[in-house]
C-alpha positions in Angstrom: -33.9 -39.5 43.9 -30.3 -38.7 42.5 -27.9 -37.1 44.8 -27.3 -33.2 44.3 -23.7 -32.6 43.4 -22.8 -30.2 47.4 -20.3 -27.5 47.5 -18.1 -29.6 49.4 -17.6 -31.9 46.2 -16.2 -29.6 44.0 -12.7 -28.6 43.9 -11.2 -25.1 45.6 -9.8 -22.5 44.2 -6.5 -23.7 44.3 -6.6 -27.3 43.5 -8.7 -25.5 40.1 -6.2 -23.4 39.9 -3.6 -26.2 39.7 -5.7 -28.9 37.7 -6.1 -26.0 35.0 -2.5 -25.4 34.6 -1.4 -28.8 34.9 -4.1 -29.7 31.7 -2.9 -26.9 29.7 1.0 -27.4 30.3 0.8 -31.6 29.7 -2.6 -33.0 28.5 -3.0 -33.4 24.7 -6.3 -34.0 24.1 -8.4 -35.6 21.4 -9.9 -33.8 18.4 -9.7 -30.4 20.3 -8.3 -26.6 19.0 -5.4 -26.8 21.5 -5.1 -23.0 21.4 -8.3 -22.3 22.7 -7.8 -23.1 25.8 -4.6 -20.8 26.3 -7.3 -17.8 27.9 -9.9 -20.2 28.4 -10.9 -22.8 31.3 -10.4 -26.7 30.0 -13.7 -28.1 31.3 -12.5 -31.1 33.7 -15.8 -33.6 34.7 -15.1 -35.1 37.7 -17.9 -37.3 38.8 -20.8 -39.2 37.1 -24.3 -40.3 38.4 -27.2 -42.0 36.5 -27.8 -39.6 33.3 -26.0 -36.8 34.7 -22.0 -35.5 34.9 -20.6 -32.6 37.7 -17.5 -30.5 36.2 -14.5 -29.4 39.0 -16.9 -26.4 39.8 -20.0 -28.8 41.1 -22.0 -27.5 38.0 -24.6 -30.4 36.9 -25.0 -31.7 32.9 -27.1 -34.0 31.5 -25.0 -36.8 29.7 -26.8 -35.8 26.1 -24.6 -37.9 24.5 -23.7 -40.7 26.3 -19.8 -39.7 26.8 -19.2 -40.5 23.0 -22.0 -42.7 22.6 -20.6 -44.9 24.9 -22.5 -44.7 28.5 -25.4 -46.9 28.1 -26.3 -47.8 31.5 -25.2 -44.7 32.9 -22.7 -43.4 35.5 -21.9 -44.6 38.9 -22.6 -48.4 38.6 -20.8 -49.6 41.3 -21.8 -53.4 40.4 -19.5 -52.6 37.0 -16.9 -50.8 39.4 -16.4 -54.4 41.6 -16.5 -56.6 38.9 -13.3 -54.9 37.3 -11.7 -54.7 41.0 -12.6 -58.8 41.5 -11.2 -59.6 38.2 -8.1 -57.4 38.8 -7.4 -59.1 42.2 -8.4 -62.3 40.1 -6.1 -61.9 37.1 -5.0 -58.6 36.4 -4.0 -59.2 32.8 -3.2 -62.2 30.3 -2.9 -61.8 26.7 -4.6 -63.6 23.7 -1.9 -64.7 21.8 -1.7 -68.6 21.8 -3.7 -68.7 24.8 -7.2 -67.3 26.9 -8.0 -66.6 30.4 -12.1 -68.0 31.1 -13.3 -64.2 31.3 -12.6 -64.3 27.2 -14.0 -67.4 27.0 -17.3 -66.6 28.4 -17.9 -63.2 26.9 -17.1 -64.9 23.5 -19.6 -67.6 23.6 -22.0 -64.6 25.0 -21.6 -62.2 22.4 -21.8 -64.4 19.6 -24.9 -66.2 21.2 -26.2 -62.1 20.7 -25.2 -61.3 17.4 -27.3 -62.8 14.2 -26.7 -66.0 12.0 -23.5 -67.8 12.2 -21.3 -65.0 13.5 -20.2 -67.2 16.0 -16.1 -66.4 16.0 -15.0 -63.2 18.3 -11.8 -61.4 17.9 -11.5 -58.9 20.6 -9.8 -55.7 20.3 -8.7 -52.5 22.8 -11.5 -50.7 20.8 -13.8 -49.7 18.2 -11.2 -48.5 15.2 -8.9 -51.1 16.0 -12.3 -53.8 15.4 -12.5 -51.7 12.1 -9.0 -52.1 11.3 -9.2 -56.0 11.7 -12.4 -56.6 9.7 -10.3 -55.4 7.1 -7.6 -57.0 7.4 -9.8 -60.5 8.2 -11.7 -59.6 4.9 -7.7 -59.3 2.5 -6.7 -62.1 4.4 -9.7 -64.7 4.1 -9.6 -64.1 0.2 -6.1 -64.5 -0.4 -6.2 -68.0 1.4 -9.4 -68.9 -0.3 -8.2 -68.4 -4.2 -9.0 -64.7 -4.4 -6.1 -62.4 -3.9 -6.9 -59.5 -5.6 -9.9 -59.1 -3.2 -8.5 -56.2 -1.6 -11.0 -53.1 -2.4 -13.4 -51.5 -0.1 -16.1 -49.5 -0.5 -18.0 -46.9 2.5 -20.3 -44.2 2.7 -19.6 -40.5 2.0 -19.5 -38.5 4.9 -19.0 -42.3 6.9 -16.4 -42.3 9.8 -14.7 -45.5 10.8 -11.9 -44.7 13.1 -8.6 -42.6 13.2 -5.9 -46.0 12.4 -4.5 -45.7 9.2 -6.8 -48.4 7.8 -10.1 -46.8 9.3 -9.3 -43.4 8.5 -8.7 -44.7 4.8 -12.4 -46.0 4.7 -13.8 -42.7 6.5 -15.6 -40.6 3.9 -14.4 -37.6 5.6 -11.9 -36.0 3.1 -11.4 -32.6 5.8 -10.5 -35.1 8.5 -8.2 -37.2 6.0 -6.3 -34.6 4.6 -3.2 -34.1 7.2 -2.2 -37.6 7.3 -2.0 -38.5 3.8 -1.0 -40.8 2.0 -3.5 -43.2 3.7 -4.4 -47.1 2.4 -5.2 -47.2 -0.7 -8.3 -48.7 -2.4 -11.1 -47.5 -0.3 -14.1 -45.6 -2.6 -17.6 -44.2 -1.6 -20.9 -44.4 -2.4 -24.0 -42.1 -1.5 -25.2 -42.6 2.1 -29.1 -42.6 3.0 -29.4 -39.1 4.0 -33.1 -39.2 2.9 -33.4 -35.4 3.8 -31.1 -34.2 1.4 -31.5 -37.1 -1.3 -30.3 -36.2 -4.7 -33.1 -38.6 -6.3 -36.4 -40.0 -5.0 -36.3 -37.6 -2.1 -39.9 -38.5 -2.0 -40.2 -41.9 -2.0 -37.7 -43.8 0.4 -38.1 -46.8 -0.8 -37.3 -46.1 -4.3 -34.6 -43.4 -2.6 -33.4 -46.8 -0.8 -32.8 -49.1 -3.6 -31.2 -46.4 -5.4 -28.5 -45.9 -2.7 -27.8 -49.4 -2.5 -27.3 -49.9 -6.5 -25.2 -48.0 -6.1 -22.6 -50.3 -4.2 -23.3 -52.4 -6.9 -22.2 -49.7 -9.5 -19.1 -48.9 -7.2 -18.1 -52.7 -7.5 -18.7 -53.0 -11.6 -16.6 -50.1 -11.9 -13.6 -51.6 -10.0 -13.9 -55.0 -11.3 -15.8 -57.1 -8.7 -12.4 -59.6 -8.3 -10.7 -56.4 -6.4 -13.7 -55.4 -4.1 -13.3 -57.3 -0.9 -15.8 -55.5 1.4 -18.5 -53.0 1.9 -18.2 -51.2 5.5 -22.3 -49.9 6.1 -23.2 -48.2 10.2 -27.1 -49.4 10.9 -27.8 -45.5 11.4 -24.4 -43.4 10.1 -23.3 -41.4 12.2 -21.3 -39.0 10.6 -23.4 -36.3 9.4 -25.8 -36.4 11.7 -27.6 -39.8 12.4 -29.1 -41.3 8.9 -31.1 -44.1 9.3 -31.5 -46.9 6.3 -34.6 -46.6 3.8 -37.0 -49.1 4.0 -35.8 -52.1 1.9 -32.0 -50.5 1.7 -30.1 -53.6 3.7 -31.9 -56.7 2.1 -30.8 -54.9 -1.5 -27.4 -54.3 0.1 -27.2 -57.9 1.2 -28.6 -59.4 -2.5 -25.7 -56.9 -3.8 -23.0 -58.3 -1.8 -23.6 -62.0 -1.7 -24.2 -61.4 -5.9 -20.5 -60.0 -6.1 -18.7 -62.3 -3.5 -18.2 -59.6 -1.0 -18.6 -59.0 2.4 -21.0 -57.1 4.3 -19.3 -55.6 7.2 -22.0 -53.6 10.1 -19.9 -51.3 11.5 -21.6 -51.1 15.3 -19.4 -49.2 17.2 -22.3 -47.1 18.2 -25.1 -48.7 17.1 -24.5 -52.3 19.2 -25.4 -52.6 22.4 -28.8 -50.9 23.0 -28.5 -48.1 21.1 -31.3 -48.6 18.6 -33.1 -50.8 21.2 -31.1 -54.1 20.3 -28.1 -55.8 20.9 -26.9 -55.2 17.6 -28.6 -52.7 14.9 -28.5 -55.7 12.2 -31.0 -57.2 13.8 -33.1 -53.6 14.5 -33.1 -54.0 10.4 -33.1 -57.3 9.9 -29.9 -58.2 7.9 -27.3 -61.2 8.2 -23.4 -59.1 7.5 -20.2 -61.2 7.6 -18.8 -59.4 10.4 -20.0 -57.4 12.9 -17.6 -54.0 14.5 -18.3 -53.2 17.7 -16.8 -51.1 21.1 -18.1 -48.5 23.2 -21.3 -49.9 24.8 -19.7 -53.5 25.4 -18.8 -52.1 28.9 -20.7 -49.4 28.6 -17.4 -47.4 29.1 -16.3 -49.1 32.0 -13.2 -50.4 30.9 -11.7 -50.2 27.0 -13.2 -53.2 24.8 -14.2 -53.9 21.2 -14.9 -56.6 19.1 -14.6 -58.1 15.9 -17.4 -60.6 15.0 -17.1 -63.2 12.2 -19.4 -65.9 10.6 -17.6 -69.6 11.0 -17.0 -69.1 6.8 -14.6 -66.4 7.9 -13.0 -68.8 10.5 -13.1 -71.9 8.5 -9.4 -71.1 6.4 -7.9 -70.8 9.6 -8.9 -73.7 11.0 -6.7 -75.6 8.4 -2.9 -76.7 8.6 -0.7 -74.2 9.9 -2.8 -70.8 9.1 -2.8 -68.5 11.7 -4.4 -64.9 11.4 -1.3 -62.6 12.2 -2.8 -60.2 14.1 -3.4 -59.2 16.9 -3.4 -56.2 20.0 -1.6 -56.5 23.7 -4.8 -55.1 25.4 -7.5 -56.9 23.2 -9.9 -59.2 25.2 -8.5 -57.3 28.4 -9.5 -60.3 31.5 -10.6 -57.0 33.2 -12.7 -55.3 30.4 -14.1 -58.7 29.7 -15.6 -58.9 33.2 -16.7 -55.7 33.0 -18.5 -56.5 30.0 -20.4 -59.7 31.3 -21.5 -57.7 34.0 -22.9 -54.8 31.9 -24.5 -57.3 29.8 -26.2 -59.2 33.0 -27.5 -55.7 33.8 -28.8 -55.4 30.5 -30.9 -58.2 30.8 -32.4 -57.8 34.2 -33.3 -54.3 33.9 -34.8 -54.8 30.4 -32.7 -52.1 28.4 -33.1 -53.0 25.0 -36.9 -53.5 26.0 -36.7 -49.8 27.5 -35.0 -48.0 24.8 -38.0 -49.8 22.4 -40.4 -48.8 24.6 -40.1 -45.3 24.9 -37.8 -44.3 21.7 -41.2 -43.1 20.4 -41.5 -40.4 23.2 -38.2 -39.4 22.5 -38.5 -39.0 18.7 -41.9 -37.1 19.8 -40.1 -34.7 22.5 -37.3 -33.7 19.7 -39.6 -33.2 17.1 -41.6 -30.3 19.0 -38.3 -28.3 17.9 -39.2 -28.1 14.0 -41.0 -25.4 14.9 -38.0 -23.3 15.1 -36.9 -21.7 12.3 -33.4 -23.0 12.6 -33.7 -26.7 12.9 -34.8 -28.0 9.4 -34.7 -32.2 10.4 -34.6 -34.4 13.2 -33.5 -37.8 11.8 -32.7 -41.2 14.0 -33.9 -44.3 15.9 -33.8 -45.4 19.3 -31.7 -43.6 21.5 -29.8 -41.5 18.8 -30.6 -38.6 17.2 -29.2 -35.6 14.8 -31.0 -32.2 14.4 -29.8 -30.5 11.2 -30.0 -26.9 11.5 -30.6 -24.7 8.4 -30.8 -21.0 7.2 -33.9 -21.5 5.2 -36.5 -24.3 6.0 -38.3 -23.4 2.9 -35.4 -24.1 0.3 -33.1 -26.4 3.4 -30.7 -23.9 2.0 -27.4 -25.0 4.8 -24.9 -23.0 6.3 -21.7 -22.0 4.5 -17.9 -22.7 6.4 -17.8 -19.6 7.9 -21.2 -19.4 9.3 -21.2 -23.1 10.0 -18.1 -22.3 12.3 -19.4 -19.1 13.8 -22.9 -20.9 14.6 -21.3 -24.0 16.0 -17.6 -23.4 17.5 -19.0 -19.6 18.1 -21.8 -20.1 19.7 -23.9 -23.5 20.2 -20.9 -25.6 21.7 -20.3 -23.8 24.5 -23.7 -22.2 24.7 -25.4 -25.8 25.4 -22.7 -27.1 27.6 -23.1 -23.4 29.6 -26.9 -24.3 29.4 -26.4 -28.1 31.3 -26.6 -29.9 28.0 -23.3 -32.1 27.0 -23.6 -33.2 23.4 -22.5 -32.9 20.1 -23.2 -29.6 17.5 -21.1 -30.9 14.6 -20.5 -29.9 11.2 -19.1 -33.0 9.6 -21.4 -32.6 6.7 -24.2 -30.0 7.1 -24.4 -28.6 10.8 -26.3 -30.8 13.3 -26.7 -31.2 16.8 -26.0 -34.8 17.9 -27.9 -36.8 20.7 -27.4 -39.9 22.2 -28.1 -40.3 25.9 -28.0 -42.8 28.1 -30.3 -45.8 28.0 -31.5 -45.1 31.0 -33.2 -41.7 30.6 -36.8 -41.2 29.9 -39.7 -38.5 29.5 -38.2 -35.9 32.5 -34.3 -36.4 30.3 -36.1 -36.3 26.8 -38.4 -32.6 28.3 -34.8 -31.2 29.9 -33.1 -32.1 26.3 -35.4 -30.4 24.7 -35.9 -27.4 26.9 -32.2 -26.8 26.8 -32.1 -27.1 23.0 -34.9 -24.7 22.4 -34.0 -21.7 24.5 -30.1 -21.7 23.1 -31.4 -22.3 19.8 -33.7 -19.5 20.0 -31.0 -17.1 20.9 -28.7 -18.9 18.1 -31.3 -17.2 15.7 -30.2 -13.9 17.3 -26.6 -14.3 16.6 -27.1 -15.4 12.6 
C-alpha cells in the first residue's frame, strides 16, 4: 500500500510563507507567465512516491504526466537514489573529451545493444535538445567529410518540437514559440505531420492518408534540390499537438524516401524511448531502421540529467580515419553519475518487465480514456502505449476548434489549474488545437487509468459550464 502523505510532512505556515517569497523574488522558471504568480501561490512539490507527487501543503497528485514525460519507473526508487550516491563516492565526475570513465563504457555498449540495426556508436549528451542539436550537427558534418557539402538542409513536422537550442528550436514547427528569438538557423522546412484526425486528404483511409504524408518529405526534398537536404527529424508519436501516432505504412515509405535521396532519417525519441510506447525505442514499436536515434528523459528515468545521441557505424566510419575528430562536444554529457543511474533504471526495467507491462495493459488504458468521447467537449483521443492527447472541441459534429481567445480562456482560465486543484498533474496545451496531454508513469495500471479518467470527466464537465 503507498504511504499517505501525514500533516507532519508538509511545510508550516512560515517555512510556506518563506519558500513562496523566496520562489517569487529569485526562481526563473521554465516556460511559465512569470507575472501570474505575483497574487498567486507558485505550486512547490516536495516529495514523490510510486505514481503519485505531495505539494508543500501535503495535498496528493497523480503524476499524469510523468514529470515531463520523463518518470517512467516512478518516484521514490531508492535503488536509483544509491547507485548515484555509490557512483558519486566512486567518481564524482570525469569528462568525455579524449578520455572515458567504465560507467560510459557500459551504458554505451548497453544502449546500443537496445536500439535497432547497426546504431552501435553513442554520443552522450546533458539532455534531450542538446541530443537534437548534435544529430544535426553529426548529419552537416558526416556529409562534408564524405564528398557532400552542401548537405546541410533539414526538413520536420509542422507543429513538431525539438528543443529550445538554437539548432532545435530552428527545426521545431512551432512558429508562436520561434518568434522572440529570431533569427534562428537557417535551412530547416516542414512537412504535414500525421494528425489523422484533422487530415487535409484521405481522412478516411490512413493508409492512403499515410503515404501521402510521407510523399510529402519527398516533395520537400525535390523542391530544395536533394544535394542540400541532409536530414529528416520524424518523433514515433509527435508530440506537439497532442500525441499523433504514424499511419499504417508511413515509416517504411519514409525510410524508402530517405535512403532514395541520400538522407538521413533521424527518430527523435526524447519521449518516445525508453518504455513509453512499450519498447525501448519507438522505431522498433513501428518497425523502422533511422540513422540516428535522440533520446533523454527516460534514460534515468529523471534521476539524474542524461541524453543520447545514437548513430549507425556508417555515421562513425569518417571519423575513424586520419586525424578527424567530431568537434563537439558538452562538460556534463555521459555524466559517470547519470550513467550509473541509467544502468540501474535499465536493470529495473528488465526485472520488473516494463516494456512487457506498458504492452500489456496500454489497451486498458486507451479503453479507460476513450469512455470520455462521450462528452461533448473532447472530440479525439489519439496515442499508443503510455501517452495520450485528448483534443477538445466546440463542435463534435463539424470538429469545429477553439479560437485564441477561447483556447486561452478554456485552458490557462480554467483546465490548468482546475485539474491540478482536482489531483490531476498533466498537460492541457494549445500548441496546435487544444488538447489535454497524458503520459504517466509506467508503472500505473487500471486503479491510475479509472482516477485519470474520473478527474478528467468531472472538470471537463464543468469546463462545458464556463464556454
Amino acid at each position: 500500500m503507498r504511504k499517505k502523505m501525514m500533516p507532519s510532512d508538509a511545510l508550516d505556515d512560515t517555512d510556506f510563507a518563506r519558500l513562496q517569497q523566496s520562489a517569487r523574488d529569485h526562481l526563473w522558471m521554465h516556460f511559465t507567465r512569470m507575472g501570474s504568480y505575483q497574487t498567486a501561490e507558485v505550486p512547490v512539490i516536495v516529495r514523490g512516491d510510486g505514481a503519485y507527487i505531495y505539494d508543500a501543503r501535503g495535498k496528493r497528485y497523480l503524476d499524469g504526466l510523468a514529470g515531463l514525460f520523463v518518470s517512467q519507473l516512478g518516484h521514490g526508487r531508492t535503488e536509483l537514489a544509491e547507485a548515484a550516491a555509490k557512483q558519486a563516492s566512486e567518481l564524482a565526475f570525469f569528462p568525455l573529451w579524449s578520455y572515458a570513465h567504465p560507467k560510459s563504457i557500459e551504458l554505451a555498449e548497453r544502449v546500443a545493444g537496445y536500439a535497432p540495426g547497426d546504431l552501435n556508436r553513442v554520443f552522450f549528451t546533458s539532455g534531450g535538445g542538446e541530443a537534437v542539436e548534435t544529430a544535426w550537427k553529426l548529419a552537416k558534418n558526416y556529409f562534408k567529410l564524405t564528398g557532400k557539402p552542401m548537405k546541410h538542409k533539414v526538413i520536420s513536422r509542422a507543429i513538431a518540437y525539438h528543443g529550445t537550442t538554437h539548432g532545435a528550436l530552428s527545426i521545431t514547427g512551432l512558429p508562436d514559440l520561434k518568434a522572440q528569438f529570431e533569427p534562428l538557423v537557417p535551412s530547416t522546412f516542414r512537412v504535414p505531420n500525421t494528425n489523422l484526425y484533422r487530415a487535409p486528404i484521405h481522412g478516411d483511409d490512413p493508409v492512403a492518408f499515410g503515404r501521402w504524408a510521407a510523399d510529402q518529405i519527398a516533395v520537400a526534398i525535390e523542391n530544395e534540390g536533394p544535394d542540400t537536404v541532409a536530414a529528416v527529424f520524424l518523433e514515433p508519436v509527435q508530440n506537439a499537438g497532442g500525441c499523433f501516432p504514424p499511419p499504417p505504412g508511413y515509416f517504411e515509405r519514409v525510410r524508402e524516401i530517405c535512403d532514395q535521396y541520400d538522407v538521413l532519417l533521424v527518430s527523435d525519441e526524447v519521449i518516445c524511448a525508453f518504455g513509453r510506447l512499450g519498447h525501448m525505442f519507438g522505431a522498433e514499436r513501428y518497425g523502422y531502421h533511422p540513422d540516428m536515434i535522440t533520446c533523454a528523459k527516460g534514460l534515468t528515468s529523471g534521476y539524474a540529467p542524461l541524453g543520447a545521441m545514437i548513430a549507425t557505424d556508417r555515421l562513425m566510419e569518417p571519423f575513424l580515419q586520419g586525424n578527424a575528430s567530431f568537434a563537439h562536444g558538452y562538460t556534463f554529457g555521459g555524466h559517470p553519475v547519470s550513467a550509473a543511474v541509467a544502468l540501474a533504471n535499465l536493470d529495473i526495467f528488465e526485472r520488473e518487465r516494463i516494456n512487457e507491462h506498458v504492452r500489456d495493459t496500454e489497451g486498458e488504458f486507451r479503453a479507460t480514456l476513450e469512455k470520455l468521447l462521450d462528452l461533448p467537449l473532447v472530440g479525439d483521443v489519439r496515442g499508443d502505449g503510455y501517452f495520450y492527447g485528448i483534443e477538445l472541441v466546440k463542435d463534435k459534429a463539424t470538429k469545429e476548434t477553439f479560437d485564441d481567445a477561447e483556447s486561452e480562456r478554456l485552458l490557462r482560465g480554467f483546465l490548468s489549474k482546475a485539474l491540478f486543484d482536482a489531483g490531476l498533474y498533466c498537460r492541457a496545451d494549445d500548441r496546435g488545437d487544444p488538447v489535454i496531454q497524458l503520459s504517466p508513469p509506467l508503472i500505473c495500471d487500471q486503479t491510475h487509468f479509472d482516477e485519470i479518467e474520473q478527474i478528467l470527466r468531472a472538470v471537463l464537465t464543468e469546463a462545458e459550464t464556463k464556454l
